[in-house]
KEKE-3310 file (N, C-alpha, C; in steps of 0.2 Angstrom, whole numbers, plus 5000, padded with zeros to 4 digits):
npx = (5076:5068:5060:5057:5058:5051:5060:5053:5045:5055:5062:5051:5052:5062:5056:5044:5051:5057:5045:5040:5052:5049:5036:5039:5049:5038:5032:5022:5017:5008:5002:4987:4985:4977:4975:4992:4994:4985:4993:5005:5001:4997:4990:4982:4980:4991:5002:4998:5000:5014:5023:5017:5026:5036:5032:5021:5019:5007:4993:4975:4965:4971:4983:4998:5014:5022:5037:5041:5039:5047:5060:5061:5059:5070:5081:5076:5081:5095:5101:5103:5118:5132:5140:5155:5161:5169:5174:5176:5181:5183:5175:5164:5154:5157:5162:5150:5141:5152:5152:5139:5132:5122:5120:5129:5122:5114:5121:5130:5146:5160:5174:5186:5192:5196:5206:5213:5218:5229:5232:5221:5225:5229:5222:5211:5192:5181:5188:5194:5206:5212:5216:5228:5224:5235:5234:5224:5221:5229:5224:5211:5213:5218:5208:5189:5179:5163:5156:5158:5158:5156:5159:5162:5170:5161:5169:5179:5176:5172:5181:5188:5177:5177:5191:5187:5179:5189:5195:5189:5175:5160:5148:5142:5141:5136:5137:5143:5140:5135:5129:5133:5141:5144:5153:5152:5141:5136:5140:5134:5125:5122:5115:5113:5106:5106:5103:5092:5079:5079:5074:5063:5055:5053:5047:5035:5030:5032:5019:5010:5008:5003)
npy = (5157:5154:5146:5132:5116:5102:5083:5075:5081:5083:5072:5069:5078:5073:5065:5070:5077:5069:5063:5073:5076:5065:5070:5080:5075:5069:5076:5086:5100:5107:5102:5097:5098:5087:5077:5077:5068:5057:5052:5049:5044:5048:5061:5073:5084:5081:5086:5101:5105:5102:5108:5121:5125:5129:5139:5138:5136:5132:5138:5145:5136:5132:5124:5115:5124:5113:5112:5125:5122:5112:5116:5123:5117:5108:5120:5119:5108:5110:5107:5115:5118:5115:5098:5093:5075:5065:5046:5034:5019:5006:4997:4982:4989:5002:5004:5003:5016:5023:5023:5027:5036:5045:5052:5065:5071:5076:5086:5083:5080:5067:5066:5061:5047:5034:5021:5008:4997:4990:4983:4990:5004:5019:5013:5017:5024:5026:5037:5042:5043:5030:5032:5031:5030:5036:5051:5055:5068:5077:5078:5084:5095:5104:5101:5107:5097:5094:5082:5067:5050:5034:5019:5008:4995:4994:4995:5005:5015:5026:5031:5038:5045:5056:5059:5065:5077:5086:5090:5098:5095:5092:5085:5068:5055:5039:5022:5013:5003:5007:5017:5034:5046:5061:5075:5088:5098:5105:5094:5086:5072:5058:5042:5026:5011:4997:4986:4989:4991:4982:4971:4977:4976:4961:4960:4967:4956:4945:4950:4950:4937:4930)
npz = (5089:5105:5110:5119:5111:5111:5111:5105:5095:5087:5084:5074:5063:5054:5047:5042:5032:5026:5019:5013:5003:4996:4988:4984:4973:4965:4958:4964:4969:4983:4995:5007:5026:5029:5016:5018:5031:5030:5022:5030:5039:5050:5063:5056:5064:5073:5062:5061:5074:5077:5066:5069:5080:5074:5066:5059:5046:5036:5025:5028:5018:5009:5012:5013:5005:4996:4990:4999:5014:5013:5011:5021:5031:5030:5033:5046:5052:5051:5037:5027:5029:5030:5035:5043:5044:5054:5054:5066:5069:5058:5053:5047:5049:5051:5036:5030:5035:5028:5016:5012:5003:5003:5013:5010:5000:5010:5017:5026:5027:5023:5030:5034:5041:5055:5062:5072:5066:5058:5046:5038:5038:5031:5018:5005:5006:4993:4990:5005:5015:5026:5043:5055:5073:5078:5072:5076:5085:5080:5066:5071:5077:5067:5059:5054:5063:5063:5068:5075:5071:5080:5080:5087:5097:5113:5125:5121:5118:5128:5133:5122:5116:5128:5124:5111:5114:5122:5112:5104:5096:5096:5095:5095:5086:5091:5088:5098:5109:5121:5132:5132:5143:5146:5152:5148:5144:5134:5122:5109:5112:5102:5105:5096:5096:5087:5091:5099:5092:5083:5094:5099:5086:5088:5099:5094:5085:5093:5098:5091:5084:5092)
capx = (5070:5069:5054:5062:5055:5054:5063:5047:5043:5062:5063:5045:5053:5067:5049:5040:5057:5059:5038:5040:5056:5046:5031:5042:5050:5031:5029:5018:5016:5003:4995:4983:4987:4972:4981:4997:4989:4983:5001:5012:4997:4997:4984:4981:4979:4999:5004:5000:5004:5020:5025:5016:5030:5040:5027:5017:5019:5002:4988:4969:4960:4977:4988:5005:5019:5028:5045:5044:5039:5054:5065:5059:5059:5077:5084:5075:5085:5101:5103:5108:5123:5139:5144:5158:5159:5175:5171:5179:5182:5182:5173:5160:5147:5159:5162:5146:5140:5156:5149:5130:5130:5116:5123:5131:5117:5108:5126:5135:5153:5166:5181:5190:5190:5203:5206:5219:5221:5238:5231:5218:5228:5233:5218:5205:5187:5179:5195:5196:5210:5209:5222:5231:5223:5240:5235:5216:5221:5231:5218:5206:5215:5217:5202:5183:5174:5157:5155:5162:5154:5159:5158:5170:5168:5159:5178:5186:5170:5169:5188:5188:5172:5181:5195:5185:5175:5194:5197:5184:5171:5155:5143:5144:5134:5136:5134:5146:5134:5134:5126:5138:5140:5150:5152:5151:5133:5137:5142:5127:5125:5115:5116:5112:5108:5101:5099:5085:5077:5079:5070:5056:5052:5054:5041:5028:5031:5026:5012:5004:5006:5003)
capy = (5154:5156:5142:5123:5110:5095:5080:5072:5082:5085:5069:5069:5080:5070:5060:5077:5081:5064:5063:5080:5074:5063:5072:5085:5069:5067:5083:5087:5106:5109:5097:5100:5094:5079:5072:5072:5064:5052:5048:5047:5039:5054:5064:5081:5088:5081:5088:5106:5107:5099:5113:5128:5125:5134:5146:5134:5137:5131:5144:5142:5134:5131:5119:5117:5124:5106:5116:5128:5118:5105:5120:5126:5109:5108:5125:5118:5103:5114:5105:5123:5118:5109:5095:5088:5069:5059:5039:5031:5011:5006:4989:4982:4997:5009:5004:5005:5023:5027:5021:5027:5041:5051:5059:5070:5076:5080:5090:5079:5077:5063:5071:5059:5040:5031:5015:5005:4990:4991:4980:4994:5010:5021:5009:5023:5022:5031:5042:5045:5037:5028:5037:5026:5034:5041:5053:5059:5074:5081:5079:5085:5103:5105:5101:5109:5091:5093:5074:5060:5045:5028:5011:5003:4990:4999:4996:5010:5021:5031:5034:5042:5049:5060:5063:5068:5082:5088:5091:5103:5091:5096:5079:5062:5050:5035:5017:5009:4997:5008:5026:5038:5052:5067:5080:5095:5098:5108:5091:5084:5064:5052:5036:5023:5006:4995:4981:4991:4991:4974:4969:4982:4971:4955:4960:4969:4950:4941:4952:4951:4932:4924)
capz = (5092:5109:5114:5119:5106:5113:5107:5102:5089:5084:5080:5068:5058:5049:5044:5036:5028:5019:5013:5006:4998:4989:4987:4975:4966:4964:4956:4969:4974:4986:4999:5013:5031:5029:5012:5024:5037:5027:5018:5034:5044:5058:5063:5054:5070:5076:5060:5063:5081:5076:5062:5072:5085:5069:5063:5055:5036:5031:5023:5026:5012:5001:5013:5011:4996:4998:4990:5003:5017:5011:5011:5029:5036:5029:5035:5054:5053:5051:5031:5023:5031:5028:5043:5044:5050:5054:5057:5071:5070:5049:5052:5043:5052:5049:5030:5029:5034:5026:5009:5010:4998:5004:5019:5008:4998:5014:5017:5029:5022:5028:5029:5038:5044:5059:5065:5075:5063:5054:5039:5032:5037:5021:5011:5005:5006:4991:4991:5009:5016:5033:5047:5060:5078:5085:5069:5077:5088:5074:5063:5075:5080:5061:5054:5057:5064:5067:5070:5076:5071:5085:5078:5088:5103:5119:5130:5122:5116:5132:5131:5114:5116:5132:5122:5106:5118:5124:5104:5102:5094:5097:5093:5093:5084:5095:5086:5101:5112:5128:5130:5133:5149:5143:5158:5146:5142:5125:5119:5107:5108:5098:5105:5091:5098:5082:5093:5103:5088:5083:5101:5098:5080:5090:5102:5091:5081:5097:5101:5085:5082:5099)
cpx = (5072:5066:5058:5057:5057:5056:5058:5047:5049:5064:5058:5047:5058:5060:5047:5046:5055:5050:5039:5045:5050:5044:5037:5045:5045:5029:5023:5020:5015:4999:4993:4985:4982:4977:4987:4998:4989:4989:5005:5007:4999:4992:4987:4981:4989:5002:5007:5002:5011:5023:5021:5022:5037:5036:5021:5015:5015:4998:4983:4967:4965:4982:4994:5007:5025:5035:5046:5043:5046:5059:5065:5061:5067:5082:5081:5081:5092:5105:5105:5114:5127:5140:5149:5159:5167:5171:5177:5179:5178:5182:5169:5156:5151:5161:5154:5142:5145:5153:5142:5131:5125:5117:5125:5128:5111:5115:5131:5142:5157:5170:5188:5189:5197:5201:5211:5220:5226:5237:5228:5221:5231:5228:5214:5200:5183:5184:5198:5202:5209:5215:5222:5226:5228:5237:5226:5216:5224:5226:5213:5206:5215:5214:5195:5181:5172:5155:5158:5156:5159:5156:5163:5167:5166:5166:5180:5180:5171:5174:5189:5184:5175:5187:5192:5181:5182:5198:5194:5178:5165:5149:5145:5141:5138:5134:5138:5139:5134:5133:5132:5136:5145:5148:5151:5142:5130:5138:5134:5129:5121:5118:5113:5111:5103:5099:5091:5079:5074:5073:5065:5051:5050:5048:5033:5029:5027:5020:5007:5003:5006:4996)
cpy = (5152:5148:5135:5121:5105:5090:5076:5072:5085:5078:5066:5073:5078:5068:5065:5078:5076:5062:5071:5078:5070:5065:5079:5081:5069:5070:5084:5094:5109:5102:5099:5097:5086:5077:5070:5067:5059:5046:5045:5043:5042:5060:5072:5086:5089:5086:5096:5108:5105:5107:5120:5130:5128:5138:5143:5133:5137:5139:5141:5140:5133:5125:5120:5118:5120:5108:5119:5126:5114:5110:5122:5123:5108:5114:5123:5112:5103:5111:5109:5123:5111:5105:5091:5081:5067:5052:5037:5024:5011:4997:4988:4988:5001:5011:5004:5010:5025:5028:5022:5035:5048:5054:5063:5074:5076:5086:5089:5075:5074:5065:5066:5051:5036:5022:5013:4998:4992:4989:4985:5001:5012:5017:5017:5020:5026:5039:5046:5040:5037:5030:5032:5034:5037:5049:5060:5067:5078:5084:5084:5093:5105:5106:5104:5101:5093:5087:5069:5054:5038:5024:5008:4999:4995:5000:5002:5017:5025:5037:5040:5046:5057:5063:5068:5077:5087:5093:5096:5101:5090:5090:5074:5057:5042:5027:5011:5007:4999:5017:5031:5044:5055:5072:5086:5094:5101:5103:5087:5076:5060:5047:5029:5017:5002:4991:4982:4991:4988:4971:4971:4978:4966:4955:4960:4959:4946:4942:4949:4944:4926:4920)
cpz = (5099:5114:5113:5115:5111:5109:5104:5096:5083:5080:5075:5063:5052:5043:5040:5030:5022:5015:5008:5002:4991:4987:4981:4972:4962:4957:4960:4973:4980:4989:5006:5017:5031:5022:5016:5028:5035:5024:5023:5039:5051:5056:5058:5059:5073:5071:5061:5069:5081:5073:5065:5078:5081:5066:5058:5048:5030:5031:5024:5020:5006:5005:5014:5004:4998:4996:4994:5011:5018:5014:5019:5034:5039:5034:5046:5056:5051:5043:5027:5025:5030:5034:5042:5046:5047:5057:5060:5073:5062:5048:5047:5043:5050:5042:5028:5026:5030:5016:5006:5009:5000:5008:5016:5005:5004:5021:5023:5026:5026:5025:5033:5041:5047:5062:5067:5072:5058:5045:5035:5035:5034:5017:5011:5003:5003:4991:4998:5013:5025:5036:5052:5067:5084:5078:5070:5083:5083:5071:5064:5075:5072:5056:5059:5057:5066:5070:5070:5076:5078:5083:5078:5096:5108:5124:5128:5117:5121:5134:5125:5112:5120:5128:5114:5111:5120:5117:5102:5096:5098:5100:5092:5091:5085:5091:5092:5107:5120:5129:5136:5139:5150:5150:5155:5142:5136:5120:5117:5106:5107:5097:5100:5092:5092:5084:5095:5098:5085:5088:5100:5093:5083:5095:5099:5085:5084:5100:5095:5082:5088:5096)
residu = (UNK:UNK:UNK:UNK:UNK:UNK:UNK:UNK:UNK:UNK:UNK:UNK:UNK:UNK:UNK:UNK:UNK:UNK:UNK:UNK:UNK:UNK:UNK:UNK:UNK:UNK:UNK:UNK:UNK:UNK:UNK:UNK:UNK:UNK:UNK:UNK:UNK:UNK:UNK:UNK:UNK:UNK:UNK:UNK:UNK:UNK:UNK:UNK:UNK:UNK:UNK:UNK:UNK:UNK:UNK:UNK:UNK:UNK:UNK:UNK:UNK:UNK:UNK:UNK:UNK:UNK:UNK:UNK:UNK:UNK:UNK:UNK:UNK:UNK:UNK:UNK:UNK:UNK:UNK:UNK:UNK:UNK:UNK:UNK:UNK:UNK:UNK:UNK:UNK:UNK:UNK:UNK:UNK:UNK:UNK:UNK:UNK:UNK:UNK:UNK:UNK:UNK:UNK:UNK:UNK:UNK:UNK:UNK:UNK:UNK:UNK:UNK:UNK:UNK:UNK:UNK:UNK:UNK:UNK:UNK:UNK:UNK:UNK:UNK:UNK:UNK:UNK:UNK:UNK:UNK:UNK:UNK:UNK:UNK:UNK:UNK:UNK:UNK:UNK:UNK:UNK:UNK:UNK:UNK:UNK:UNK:UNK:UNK:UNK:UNK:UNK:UNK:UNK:UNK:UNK:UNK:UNK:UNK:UNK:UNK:UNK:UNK:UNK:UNK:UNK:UNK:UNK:UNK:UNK:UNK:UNK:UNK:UNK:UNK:UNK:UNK:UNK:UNK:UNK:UNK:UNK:UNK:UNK:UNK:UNK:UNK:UNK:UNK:UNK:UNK:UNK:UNK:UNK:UNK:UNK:UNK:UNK:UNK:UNK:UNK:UNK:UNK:UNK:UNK:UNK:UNK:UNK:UNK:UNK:UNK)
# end
């Protein structure tokens, strides 16, 4: 596929994937773009111009076939495929992601998790054991990472980041507390900042109960 997607609608799609999830828990076949609309509280109009920007998958007068939609959505957001992830700092956030199950039924496998504290290197997390970080370039050259996850203080994120892109490490899903600027342009970053989040809530709170 040739035509640029913007990142707009690139990020509406995780949303489509996970309502069709349910909707086949649901047992639910077949829904029109107005029921969806209606479920996800987005126009019917954003829907198909969103999914037309892949070929549009709907049929006149029949809707969507929510299993193959699901499956379509899936194979857009590159989930036919296996990704590797190593995690990067094995604090609480990092025992966290390391411990949330779902990633891998959406075919992101931890393969790996380092850290500089002496006390939990060699402990395992779900059987994977946690690696001292003189042990991450080895690792690195010898294993397929697709993903480095970073949940480690922003001081020595930008560091690690540049040596992780040196590694031949492609992505980096960013939870350190300062947005990263890699010089190679091939490298994919998803900055993660929960506080911005946080504040976002904390506004729409004081909007809505002044």
């Amino acid at each position: 596929m040739n035509k640029e997607i913007s990142q707009a609608v690139i990020r509406r799609m995780p949303r489509y994937y996970r309502y069709l999830g349910e909707l086949l828990e649901s047992g639910v076949e077949r829904i029109s773009s107005g029921d969806l609309s209606r479920l996800m509280k987005v126009t019917a109009s954003q829907i198909r111009q969103d999914l037309n920007n892949f070929g549009g998958f709907g049929q006149q007068g029949y809707g969507y076939n929510v299993p193959y939609l699901y499956d379509e959505i899936g194979k857009i957001l590159g989930l036919n495929q296996t990704h590797n992830i190593i995690i990067i700092g094995v604090g609480n956030l990092g025992l966290a992601i390391a411990n949330y199950m779902k990633f891998e039924k959406l075919g992101f496998k931890l393969v790996a998790l380092f850290d500089i504290n002496p006390n939990i290197i060699g402990q395992e997390v779900r059987g994977i054991k946690i690696r001292s970080m003189e042990e991450l370039e080895d690792f690195c050259r010898n294993n397929a990472v697709d993903i480095a996850a970073l949940t480690m203080p922003k001081a020595t994120a930008d560091n690690i980041a540049h040596h992780l892109v040196e590694m031949g490490v492609h992505a980096i899903w960013n939870f350190a507390h300062v947005d990263l600027d890699l010089p190679d342009e091939s490298v994919v970053v998803e900055n993660v900042h929960l506080s911005d989040s946080l504040m976002q809530l904390s506004y729409n709170i004081t909007k809505n109960f002044k």
